[in-house]
ZADO-1210 file (C-alpha; in nm, 4 decimals, padded with zeros to 6 digits):
<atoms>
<atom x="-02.0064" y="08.6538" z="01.0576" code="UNK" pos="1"/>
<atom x="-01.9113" y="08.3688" z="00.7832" code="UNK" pos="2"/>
<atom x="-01.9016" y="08.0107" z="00.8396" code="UNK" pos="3"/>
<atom x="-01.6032" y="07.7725" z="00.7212" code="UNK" pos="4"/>
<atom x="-01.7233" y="07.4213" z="00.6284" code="UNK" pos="5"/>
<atom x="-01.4490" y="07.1728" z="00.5719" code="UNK" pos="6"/>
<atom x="-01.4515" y="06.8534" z="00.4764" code="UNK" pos="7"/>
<atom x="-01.2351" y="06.5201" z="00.6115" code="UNK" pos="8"/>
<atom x="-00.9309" y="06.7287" z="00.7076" code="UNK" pos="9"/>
<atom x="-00.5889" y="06.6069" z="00.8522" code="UNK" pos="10"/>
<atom x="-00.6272" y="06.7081" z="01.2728" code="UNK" pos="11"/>
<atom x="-00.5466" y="06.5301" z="01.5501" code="UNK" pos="12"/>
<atom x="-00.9631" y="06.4774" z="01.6012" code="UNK" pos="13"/>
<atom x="-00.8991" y="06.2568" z="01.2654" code="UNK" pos="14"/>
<atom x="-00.5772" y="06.0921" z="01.3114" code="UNK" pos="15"/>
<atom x="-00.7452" y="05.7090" z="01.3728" code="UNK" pos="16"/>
<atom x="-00.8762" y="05.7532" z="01.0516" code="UNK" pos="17"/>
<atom x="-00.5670" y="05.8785" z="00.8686" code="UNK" pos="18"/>
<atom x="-00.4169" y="05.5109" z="00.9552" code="UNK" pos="19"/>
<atom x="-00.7143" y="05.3198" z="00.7454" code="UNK" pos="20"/>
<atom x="-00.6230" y="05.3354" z="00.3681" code="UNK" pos="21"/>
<atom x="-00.9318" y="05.1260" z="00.2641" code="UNK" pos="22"/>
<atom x="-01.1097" y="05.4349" z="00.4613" code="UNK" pos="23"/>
<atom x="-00.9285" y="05.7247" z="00.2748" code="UNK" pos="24"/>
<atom x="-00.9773" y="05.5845" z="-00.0471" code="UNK" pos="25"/>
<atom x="-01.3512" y="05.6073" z="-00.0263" code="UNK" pos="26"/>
<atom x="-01.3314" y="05.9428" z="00.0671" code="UNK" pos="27"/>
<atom x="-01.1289" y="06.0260" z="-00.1963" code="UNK" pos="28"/>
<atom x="-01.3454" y="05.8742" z="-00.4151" code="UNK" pos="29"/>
<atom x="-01.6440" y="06.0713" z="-00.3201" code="UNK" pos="30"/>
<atom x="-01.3970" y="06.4151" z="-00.3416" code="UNK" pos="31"/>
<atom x="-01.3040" y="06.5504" z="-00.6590" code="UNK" pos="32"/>
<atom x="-00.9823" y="06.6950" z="-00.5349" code="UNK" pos="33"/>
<atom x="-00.8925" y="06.3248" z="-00.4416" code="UNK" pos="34"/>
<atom x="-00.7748" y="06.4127" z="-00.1008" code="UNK" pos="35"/>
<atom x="-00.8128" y="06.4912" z="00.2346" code="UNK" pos="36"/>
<atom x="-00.7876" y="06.8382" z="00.3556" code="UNK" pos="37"/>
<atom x="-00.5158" y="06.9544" z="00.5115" code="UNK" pos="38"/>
<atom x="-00.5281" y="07.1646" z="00.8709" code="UNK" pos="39"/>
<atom x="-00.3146" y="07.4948" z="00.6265" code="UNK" pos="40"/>
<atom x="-00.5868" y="07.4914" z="00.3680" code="UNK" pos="41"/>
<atom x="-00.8069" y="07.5504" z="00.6098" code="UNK" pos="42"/>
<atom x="-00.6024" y="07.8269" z="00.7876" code="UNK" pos="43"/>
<atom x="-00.5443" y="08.0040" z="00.5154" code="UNK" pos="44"/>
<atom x="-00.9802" y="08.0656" z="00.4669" code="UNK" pos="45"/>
<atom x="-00.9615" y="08.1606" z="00.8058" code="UNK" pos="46"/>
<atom x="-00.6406" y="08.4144" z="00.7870" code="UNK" pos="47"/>
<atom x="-00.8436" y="08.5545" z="00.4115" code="UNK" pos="48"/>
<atom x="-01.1637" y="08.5806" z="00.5901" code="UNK" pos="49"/>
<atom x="-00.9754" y="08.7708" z="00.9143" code="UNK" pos="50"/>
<atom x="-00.7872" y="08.9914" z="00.6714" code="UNK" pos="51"/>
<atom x="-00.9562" y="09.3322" z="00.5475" code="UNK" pos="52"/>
<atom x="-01.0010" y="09.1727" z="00.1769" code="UNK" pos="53"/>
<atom x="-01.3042" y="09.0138" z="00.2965" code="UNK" pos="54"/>
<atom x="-01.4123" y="09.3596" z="00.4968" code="UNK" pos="55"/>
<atom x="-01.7470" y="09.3368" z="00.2753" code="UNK" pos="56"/>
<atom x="-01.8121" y="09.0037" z="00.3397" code="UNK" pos="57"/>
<atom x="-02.0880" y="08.8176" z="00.5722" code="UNK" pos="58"/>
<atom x="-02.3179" y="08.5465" z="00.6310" code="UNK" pos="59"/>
<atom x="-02.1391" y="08.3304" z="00.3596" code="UNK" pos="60"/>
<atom x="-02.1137" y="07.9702" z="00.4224" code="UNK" pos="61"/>
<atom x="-01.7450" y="07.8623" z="00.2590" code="UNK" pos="62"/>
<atom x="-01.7085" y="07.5413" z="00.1630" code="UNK" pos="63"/>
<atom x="-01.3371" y="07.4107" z="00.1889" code="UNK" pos="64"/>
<atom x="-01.4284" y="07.0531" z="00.0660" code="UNK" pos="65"/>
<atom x="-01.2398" y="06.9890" z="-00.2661" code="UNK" pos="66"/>
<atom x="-01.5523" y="07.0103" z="-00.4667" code="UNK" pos="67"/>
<atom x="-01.7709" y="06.8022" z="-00.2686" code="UNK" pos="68"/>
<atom x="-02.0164" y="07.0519" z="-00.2288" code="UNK" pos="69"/>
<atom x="-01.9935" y="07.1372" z="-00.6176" code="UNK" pos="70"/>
<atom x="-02.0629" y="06.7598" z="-00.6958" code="UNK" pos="71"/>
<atom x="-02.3083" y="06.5157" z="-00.6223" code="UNK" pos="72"/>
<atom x="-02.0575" y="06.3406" z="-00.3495" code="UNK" pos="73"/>
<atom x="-02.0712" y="06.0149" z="-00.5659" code="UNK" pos="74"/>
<atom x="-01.7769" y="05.8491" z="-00.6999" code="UNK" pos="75"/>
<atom x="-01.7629" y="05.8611" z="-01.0883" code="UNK" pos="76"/>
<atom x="-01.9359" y="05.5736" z="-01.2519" code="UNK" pos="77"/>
<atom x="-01.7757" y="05.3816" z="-01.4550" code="UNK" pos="78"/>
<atom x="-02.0622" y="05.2943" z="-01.6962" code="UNK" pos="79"/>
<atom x="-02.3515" y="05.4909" z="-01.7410" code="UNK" pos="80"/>
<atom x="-02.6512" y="05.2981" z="-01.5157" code="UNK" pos="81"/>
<atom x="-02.9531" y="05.2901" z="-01.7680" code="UNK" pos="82"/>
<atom x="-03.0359" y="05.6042" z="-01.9754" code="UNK" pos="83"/>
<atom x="-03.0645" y="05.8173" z="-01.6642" code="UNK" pos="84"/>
<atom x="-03.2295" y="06.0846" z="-01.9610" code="UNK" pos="85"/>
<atom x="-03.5448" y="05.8984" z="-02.0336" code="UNK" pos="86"/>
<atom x="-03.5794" y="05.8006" z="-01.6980" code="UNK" pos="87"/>
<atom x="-03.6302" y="06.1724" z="-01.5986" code="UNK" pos="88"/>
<atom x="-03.7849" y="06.2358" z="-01.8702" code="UNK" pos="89"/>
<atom x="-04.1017" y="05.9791" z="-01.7646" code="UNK" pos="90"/>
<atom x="-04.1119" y="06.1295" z="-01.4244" code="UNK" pos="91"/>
<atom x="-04.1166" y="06.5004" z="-01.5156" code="UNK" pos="92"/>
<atom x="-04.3772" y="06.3993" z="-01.7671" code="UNK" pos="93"/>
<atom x="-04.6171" y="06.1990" z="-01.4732" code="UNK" pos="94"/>
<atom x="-04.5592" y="06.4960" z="-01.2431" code="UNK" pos="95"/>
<atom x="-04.7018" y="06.7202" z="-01.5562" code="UNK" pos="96"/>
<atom x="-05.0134" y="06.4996" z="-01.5609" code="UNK" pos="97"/>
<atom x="-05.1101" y="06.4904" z="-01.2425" code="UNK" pos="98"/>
<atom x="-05.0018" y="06.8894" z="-01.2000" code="UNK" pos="99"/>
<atom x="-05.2065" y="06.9731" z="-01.5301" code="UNK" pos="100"/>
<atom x="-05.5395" y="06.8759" z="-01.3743" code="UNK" pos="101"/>
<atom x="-05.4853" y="07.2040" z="-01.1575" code="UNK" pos="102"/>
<atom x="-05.2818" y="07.4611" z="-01.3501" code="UNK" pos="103"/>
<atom x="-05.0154" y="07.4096" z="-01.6617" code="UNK" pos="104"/>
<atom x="-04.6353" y="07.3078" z="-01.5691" code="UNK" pos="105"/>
<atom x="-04.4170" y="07.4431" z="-01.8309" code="UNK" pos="106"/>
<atom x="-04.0223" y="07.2876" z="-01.8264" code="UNK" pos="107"/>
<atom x="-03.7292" y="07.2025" z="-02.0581" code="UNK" pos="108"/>
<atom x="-03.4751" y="06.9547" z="-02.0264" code="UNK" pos="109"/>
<atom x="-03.1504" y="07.1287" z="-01.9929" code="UNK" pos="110"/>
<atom x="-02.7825" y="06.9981" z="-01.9220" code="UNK" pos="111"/>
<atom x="-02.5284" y="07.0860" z="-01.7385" code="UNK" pos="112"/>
<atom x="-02.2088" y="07.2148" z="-01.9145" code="UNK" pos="113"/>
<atom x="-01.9407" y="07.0385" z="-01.6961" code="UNK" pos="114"/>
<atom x="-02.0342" y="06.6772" z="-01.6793" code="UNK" pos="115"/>
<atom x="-02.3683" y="06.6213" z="-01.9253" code="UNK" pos="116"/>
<atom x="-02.6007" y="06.5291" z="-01.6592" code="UNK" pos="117"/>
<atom x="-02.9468" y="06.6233" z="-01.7622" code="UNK" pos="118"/>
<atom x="-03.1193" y="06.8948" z="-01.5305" code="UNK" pos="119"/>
<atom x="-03.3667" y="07.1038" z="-01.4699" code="UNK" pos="120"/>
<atom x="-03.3229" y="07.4552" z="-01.4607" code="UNK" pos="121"/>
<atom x="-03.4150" y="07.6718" z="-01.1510" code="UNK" pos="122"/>
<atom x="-03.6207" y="07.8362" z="-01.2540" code="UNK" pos="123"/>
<atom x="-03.8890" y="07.6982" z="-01.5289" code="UNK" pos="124"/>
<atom x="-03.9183" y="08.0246" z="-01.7477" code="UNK" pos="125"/>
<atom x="-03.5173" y="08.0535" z="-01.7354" code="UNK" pos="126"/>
<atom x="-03.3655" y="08.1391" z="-02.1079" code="UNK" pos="127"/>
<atom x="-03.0918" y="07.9159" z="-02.2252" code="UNK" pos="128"/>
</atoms>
């Protein structure tokens, strides 16, 4: 069993909100694909995932959201707000002090390839 999970897409369900451009245009804001989905997008997931190329494949959660899922569902800032790096930087270091008292916290400060955000890896021992 898999699970499709689509974001604003073009049905009859959503066809009020098709009509309200101010509306769209936040949502397209907040989808990196800059649209809404449409209804043969979607069908097309569900003709792949009836079809026996996906025979091995189960309990998957696909996300048919134009990158939503893949981004932080923000729209792009225009300006960075502060340095978002030190920020982190003096919370991860007051979570180390209060987490020393009981056993060592080892981290790095690593950053994401795609858009420079600063992030912590997964896992703390993981090799760049």
């Amino acid at each position: 069993m898999n699970a499709l999970c689509p974001s604003l897409t073009r049905t009859g369900m959503t066809e009020d909100m098709m009509d309200d451009r101010k509306l769209l245009a936040k949502f397209a804001e907040r989808i990196p694909l800059g649209r809404v989905c449409e209804p043969e997008e979607v069908a097309a997931l569900i003709a792949f995932l009836a079809s026996d190329d996906a025979s091995f494949m189960t309990g998957a959660n696909v996300a048919v959201d134009g990158g939503v899922s893949a981004s932080n569902g923000q729209p792009p800032q225009e300006k960075p707000m502060g340095n978002s790096r030190s920020d982190l930087g003096r919370m991860i270091r007051a979570l180390a002090m209060r987490a020393s008292a009981t056993k060592p916290l080892h981290f790095r400060l690593v950053r994401h390839q795609s858009n420079e955000k600063p992030c912590l890896p997964s896992h703390p021992n993981t090799a760049e």
